[in-house]
N, C-alpha and C positions, 0 to 999 in steps of 0.2 A: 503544523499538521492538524493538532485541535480546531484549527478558524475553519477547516473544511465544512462539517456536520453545519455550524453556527451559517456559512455562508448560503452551503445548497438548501437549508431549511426555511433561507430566507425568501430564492429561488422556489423552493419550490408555490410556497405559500402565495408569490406574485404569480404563478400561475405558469411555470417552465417545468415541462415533465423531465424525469429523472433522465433519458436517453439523451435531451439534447443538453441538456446540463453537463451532462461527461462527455457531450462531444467537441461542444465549445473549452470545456475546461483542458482537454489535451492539446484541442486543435491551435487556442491562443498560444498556448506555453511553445507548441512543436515552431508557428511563425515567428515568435519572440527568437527559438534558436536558430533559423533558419539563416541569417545573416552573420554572426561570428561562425557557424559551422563553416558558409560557404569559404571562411573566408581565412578560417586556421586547419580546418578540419577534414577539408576536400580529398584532400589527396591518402588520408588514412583511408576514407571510406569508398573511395573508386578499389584501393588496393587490397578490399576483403576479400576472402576466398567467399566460394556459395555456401560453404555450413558454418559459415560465420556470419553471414547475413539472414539465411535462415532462422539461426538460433536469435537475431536478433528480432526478426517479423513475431518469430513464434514470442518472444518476450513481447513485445508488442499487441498480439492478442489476446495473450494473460492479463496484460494490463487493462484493456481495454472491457473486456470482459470480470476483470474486477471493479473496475468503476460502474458499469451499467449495472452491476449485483447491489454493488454496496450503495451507489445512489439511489436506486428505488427500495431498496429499504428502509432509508429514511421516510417512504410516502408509509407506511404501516406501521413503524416502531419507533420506539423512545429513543433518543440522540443515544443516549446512555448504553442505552442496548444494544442498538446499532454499530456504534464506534466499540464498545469493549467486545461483539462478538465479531467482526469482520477482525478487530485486532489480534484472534487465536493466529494469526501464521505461526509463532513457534511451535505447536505441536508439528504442521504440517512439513514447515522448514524442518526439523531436526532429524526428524525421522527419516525426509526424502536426502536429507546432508548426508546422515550416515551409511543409506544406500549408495546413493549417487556419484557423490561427492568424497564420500571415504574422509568425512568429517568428523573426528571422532571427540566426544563431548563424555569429560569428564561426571561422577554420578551427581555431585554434587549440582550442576550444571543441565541435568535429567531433573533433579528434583526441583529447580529454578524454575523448569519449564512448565512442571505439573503445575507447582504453585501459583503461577502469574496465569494459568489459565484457567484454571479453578477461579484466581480472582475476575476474574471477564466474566464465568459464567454465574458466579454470584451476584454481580451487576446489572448479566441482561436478565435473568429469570427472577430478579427481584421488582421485574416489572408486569413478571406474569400476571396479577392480579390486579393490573391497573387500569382494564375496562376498557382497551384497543383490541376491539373481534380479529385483527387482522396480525397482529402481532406474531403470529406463528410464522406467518407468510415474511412478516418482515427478518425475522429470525433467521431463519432457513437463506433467504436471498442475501443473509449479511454474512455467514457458514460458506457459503459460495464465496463470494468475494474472499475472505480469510484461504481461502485452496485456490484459487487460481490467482494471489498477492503471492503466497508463497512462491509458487511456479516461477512467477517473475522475479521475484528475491532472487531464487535461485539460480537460473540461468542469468541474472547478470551478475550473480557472485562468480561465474564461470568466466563471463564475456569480459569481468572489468579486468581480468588478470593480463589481457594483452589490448582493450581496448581503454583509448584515453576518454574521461569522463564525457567529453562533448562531442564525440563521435556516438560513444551510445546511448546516449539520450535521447539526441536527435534523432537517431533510426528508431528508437523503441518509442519515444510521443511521437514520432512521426506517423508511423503505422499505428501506434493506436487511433491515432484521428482519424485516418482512413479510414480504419475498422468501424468505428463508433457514426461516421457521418454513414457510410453506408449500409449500415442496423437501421440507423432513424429512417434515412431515405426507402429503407425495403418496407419498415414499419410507416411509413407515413408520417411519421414524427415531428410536425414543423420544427424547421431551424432559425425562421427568421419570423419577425414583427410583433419583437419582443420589446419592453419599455427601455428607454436608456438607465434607468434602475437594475434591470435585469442585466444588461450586457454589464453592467460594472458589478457584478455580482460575480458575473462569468469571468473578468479579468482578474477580479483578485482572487478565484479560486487557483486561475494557469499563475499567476505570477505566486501567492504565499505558498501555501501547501502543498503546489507542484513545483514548480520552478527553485523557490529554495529549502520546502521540505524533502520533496520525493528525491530533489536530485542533492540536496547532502547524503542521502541514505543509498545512494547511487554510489556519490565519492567514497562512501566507507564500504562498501562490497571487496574495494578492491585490498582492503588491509583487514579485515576481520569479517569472521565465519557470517555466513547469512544466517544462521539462527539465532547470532549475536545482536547483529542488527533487527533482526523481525523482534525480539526482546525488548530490546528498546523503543520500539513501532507499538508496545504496548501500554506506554506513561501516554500515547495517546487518549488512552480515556480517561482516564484523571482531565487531564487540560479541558475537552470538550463537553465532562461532565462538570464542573466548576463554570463552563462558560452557559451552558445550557440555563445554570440555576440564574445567571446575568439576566441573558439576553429571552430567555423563553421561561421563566420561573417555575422550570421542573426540578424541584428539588428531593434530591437522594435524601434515603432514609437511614438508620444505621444499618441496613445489613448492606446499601451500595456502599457506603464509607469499608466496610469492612472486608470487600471485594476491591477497592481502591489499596487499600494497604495490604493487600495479597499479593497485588501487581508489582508494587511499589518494591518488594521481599524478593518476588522473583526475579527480579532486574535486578537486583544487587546479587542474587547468587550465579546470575550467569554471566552477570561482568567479571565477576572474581571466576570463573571457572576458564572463563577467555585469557584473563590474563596468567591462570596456573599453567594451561599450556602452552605456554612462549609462543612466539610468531612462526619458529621453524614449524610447526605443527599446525596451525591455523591459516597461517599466511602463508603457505610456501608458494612460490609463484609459479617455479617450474613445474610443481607439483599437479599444482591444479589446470596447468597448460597441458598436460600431459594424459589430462581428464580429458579436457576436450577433445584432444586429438584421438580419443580412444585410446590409447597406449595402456 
């Protein structure tokens, strides 16, 4: 998940604007699945009812509209900033869990969540004085992506509890492609006659940090809370800001180190808050089937 920033930063600088950057990156990853789907997965996804397909479109335009937030942010802010402030879904996720979802999170596990988010926003606003005019803009578009990431957290934390991992991947990147090619298309956005640099920029964003990031965090929806997981969605910026100092030698000062080890605190007090409420409580499958259905 960290080689995302490092990848599209590369993209972007070879001269791919942010929209078709998240169009190609879904669009590859959804034809990659489109072939094991057809070919295990068929007959799951003929047999959905409509508000289960719905619920999956709509999961699909959270996403999709979280990637066009959070990739054009990178064109305004620091990797650093960017990645730790799209990474708040826990505030978003817990809050909409304990509405929603009747996901009930221990206090300890509350205070996990302030912590690791607090550590995000001591990383991005320690770049406020770092002489990018735009930086606000980039800020705000990254707050965006962070609320409608959660969205999709959360309705697949609903979806995975009766749907198998490669049914709903493939309908949720499927529709985000859609969505995203047809943004650039209304926008005018070219999609094509870009360098063969640039398409292999585009494949490995659909295959690493989509393909086997986004969709291991797919596979854990189905056994632990989505604010468990969005939690964990937040050591993303650690990884991306170590990679930044590599690959683009923007190097954190002590107060991002000390927003990294806030992150680092919160992650560990809502893994143990996850594990204090046993699986009956977080996991229950009927439970959260019976969500769906309205019940």
């Amino acid at each position: 998940m960290s080689f995302a920033a490092i990848f599209i930063r590369y993209a972007n600088m070879a001269g791919a604007p942010a929209l078709a950057i998240a169009a190609w990156r879904l669009t590859i990853a959804a034809l990659l699945l489109t072939g094991p789907a057809w070919a295990s997965a068929r007959g799951e996804m003929a047999a959905l009812t409509r508000r289960d397909l719905g619920l999956a479109a709509l999961s699909g335009v959270l996403l999709a509209a979280h990637f066009a937030s959070w990739i054009s942010s990178l064109e305004f802010t620091s990797v650093a900033s960017s990645v730790a402030l799209v990474t708040m879904y826990p505030l978003f996720a817990a809050v909409a869990s304990a509405l929603f979802l009747h996901e009930r999170l221990p206090l300890v596990g509350w205070i996990g969540v302030v912590v690791s988010v607090f550590g995000s926003v001591i990383i991005a606003f320690s770049d406020a004085n770092s002489g990018m005019p735009d930086s606000l803009v980039g800020d705000a578009l990254a707050l965006l992506g962070a609320a409608t990431g959660a969205g999709y957290f959360l309705i697949g934390r609903a979806l995975r509890q009766k749907l198998s991992l490669l049914s709903y991947v493939t309908l949720t990147y499927g529709t985000a492609a859609v969505a995203l090619i047809g943004l650039a298309l209304a926008l005018r956005v070219p999609l094509l006659g870009y360098s063969p640099a640039v398409y292999g920029l585009f494949f490995l964003l659909a295959a690493v940090p989509q393909l086997i990031g986004h969709t291991s965090f797919n596979y854990a929806l189905r056994y632990v809370s989505a604010t468990f997981v969005t939690v964990t969605v937040v050591g993303e910026p650690i990884g991306a800001t170590i990679l930044a100092v590599v690959f683009f030698d923007e190097r954190p000062g002590p107060v991002k180190f000390l927003g990294i080890a806030l992150i680092l605190v919160g992650i560990v007090l809502v893994t143990r808050a996850e594990q204090s409420t046993g699986k009956g409580e977080m996991s229950d499958v009927s439970r959260q089937r019976a969500v769906i259905r309205g019940e």
